[in-house]
C-alpha positions in Angstrom: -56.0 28.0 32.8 -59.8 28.3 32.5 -60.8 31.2 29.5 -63.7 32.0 32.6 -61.6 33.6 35.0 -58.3 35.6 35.5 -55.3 35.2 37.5 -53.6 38.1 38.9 -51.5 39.2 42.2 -50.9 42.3 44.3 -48.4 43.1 46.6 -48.6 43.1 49.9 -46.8 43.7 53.2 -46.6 42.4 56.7 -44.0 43.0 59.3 -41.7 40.8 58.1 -41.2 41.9 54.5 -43.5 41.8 51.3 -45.3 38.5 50.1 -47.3 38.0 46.8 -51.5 37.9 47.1 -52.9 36.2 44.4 -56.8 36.1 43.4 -58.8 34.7 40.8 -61.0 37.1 39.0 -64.3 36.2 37.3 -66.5 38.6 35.3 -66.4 42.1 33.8 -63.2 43.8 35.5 -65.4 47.1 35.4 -68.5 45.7 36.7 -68.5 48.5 39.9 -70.5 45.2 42.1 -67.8 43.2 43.3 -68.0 39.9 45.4 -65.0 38.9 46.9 -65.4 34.9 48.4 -62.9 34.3 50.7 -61.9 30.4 51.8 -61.0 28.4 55.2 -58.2 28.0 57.0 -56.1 25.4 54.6 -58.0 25.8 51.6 -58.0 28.0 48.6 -59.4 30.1 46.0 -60.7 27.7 43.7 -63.2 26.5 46.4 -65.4 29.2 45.0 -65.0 28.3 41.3 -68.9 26.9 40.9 -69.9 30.2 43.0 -68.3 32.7 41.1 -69.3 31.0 37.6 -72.7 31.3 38.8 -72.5 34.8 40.2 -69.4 36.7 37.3 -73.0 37.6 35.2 -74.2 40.2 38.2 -70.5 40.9 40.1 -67.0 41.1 39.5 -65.7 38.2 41.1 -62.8 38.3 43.3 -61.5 35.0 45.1 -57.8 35.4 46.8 -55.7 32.3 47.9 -54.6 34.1 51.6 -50.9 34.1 52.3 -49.8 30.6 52.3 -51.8 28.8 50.5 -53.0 28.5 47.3 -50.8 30.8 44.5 -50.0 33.1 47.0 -46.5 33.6 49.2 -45.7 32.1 52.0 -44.7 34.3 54.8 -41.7 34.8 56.6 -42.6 34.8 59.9 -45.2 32.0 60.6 -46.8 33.8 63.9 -48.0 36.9 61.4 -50.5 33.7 59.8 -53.1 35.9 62.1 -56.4 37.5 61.7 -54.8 41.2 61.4 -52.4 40.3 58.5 -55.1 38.9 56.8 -57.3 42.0 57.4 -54.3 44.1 56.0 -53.9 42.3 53.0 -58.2 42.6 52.2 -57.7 45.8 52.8 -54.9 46.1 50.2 -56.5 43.9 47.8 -60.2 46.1 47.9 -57.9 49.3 47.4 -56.4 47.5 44.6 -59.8 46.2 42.8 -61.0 49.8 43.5 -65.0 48.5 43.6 -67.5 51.0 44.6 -69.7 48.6 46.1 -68.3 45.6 48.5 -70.5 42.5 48.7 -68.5 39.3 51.2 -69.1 35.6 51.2 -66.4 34.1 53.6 -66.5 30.3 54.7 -65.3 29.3 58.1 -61.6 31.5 58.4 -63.1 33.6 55.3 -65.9 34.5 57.4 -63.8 35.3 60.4 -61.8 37.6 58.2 -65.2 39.4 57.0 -66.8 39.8 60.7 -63.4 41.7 61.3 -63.8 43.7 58.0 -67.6 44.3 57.9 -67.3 45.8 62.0 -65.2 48.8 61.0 -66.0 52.2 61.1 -66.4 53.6 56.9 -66.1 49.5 56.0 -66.8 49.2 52.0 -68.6 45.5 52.8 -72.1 46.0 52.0 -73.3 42.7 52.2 -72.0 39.4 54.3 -72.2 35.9 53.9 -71.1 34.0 57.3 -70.7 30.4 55.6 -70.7 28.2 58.9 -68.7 30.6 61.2 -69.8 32.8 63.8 -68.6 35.0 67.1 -68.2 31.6 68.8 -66.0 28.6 67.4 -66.2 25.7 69.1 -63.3 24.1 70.7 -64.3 20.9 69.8 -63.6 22.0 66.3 -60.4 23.5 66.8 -58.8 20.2 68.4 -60.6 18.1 65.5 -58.5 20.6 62.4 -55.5 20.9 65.3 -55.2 16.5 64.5 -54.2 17.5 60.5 -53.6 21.0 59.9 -49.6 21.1 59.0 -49.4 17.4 59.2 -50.6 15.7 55.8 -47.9 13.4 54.2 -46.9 12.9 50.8 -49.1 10.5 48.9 -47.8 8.0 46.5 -50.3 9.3 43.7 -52.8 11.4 43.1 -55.4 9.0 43.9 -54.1 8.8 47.7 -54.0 12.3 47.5 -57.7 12.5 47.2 -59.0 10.0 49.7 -56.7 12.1 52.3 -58.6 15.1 51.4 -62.1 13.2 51.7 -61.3 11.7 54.6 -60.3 15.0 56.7 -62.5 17.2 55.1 -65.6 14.1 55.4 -67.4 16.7 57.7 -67.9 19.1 53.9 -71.0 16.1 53.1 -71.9 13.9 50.4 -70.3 14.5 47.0 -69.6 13.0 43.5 -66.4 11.4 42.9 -65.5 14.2 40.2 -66.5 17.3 43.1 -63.8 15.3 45.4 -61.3 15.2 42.6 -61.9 18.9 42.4 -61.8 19.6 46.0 -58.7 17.9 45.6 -56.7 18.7 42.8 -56.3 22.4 43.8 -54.9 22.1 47.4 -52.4 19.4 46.5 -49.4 19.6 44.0 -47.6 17.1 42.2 -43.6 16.8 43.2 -40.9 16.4 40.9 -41.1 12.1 41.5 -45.1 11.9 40.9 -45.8 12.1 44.3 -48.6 14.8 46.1 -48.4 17.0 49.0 -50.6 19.7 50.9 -50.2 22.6 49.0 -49.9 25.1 51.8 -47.7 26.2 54.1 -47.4 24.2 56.6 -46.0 26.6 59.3 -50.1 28.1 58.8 -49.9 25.5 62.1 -47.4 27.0 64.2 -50.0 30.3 65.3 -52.9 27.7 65.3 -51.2 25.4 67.6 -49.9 27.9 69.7 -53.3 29.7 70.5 -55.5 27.1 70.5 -57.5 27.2 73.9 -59.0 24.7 75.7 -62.2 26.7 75.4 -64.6 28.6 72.8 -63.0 31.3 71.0 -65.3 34.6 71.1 -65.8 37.4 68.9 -68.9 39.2 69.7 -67.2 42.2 69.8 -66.7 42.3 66.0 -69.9 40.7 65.4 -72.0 43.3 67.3 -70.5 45.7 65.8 -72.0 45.1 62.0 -74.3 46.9 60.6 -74.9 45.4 56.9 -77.2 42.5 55.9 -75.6 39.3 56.8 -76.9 35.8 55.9 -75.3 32.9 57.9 -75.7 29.5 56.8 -74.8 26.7 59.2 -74.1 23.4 57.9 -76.9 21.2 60.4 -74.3 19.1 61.9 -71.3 21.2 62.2 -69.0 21.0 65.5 -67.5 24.8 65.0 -70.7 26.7 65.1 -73.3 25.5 67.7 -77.0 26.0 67.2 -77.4 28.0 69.9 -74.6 30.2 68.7 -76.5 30.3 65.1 -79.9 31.6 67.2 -78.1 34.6 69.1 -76.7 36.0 66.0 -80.7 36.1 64.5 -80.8 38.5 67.4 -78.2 40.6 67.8 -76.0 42.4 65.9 -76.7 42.7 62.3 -80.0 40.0 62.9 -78.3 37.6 60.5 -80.9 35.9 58.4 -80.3 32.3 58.9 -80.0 29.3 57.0 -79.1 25.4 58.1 -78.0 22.7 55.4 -79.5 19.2 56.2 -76.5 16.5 55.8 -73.3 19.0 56.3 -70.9 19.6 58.5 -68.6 22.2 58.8 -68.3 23.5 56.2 -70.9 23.6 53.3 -68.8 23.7 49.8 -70.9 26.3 47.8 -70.7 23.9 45.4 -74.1 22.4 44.4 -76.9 24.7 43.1 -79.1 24.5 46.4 -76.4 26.3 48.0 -75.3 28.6 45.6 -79.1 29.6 44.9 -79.6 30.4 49.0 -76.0 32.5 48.5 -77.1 34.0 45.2 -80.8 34.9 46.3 -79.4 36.6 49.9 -77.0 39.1 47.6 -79.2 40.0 44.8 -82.1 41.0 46.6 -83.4 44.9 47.2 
């Protein structure tokens, strides 16, 4: 494990029984600024590992794998993989970390997840970064991640493993081979005869499948509702959040400030120092 960050777990509870929340944790544990960076739907933590090396000299950094995926425990009862268990266990985790001050960059789900938080009455989030997600998903993006999520196959090597995560995840834009490798090597894991798999649960699908509409999903109701700065950057060709989705939330709500990344899809990785500098700027100013 990398000397730059820390892994640690807290407990948590849904309705079907306790499960295990881990986190990575970058930074000075008692820096009272803490960033938490929160992934997508069938990602993980370690998405946010060239963000938070960037960002652990101003914030305690704070980057949980959600139930499911990741280090974390899988759930009993795959209908609770929902928006309000994942609010629960934020709110768990931020009581945990104890942080006087509650800054949130969430991409795609993550995002979802901090729209819910940052609408609250007394929320701690201070600061929001909506990284390509908004109060309207696109259906045509839900039935494009409905054609994998919970499907992906074992792969003869690791090699196979990566040009299944390229290819599904093609919409992220142009990376080196080594970034890909990354992207890879922390949402797959090696079985006991040398061959890969998904490392998530794969019953994340069975809530997915069963809600997805055959229309736009809408939460303007939480979005409305915030009251913090909020930055959202769109990713110039993505299919989940629509220009003219990107233009309303400049005026309403919160007034995002808004950003759009030539060349990406859904979702922009965070990874390469354009990105991280529009993220970096947006938090640390007055």
């Amino acid at each position: 494990m990398s000397a730059e960050f820390r892994q640690r777990h807290v407990q948590c509870i849904s309705p079907s029984g306790l499960h295990q929340l881990a986190y990575t944790e970058w930074g000075d544990p008692g820096n009272g600024k803490l960033l938490v960076c929160v992934h997508g739907l069938s990602r993980c933590a370690r998405d946010f590992d060239a963000l938070a090396r960037v960002m652990s000299s101003h914030y305690r950094v704070v980057c949980p794998d959600m139930p499911g995926r990741g280090l974390s425990g899988w759930l009993k009862n795959p209908m609770e993989y929902r928006l309000e268990t994942y609010i629960a266990d934020m709110v768990t985790l931020l009581a945990r970390l104890d942080a006087g001050s509650v800054h949130w960059v969430g991409t795609s789900m993550g995002g979802m997840i901090g729209m819910a938080l940052a609408s609250l009455a007394e929320t701690p989030l201070q600061k929001l970064v909506l990284n390509d997600v908004g109060p309207i998903v696109a259906a045509a993006s839900l039935a494009r991640i409905g054609e994998y999520l919970g499907k992906a196959p074992h792969f003869p090597d690791f090699a196979a493993a990566v040009q299944y995560v390229r290819a599904v995840s093609a919409t992220f834009g142009a990376h080196s081979d080594a970034e890909w490798t990354t992207l890879a090597e922390h949402v797959t894991r090696r079985q006991p005869d040398g061959s890969y798999r998904m490392h998530y649960d794969p019953a994340i699908a069975v809530p997915f499948s069963a809600a997805q509409p055959d229309k736009d999903i809408e939460l303007w109701s939480f979005y409305d509702a915030i009251r913090c700065p909020t930055l959202v950057i769109r990713g110039a060709l993505s299919d989940l959040l629509k220009p003219e989705t990107l233009q309303q939330m400049a005026g309403r709500g919160p007034r995002a400030k808004t950003v759009e990344i030539a060349g990406v899809g859904h979702a922009p990785t965070l990874m390469h120092a354009d990105q991280i500098a529009i993220v970096r700027d947006f938090l640390l100013a007055a």
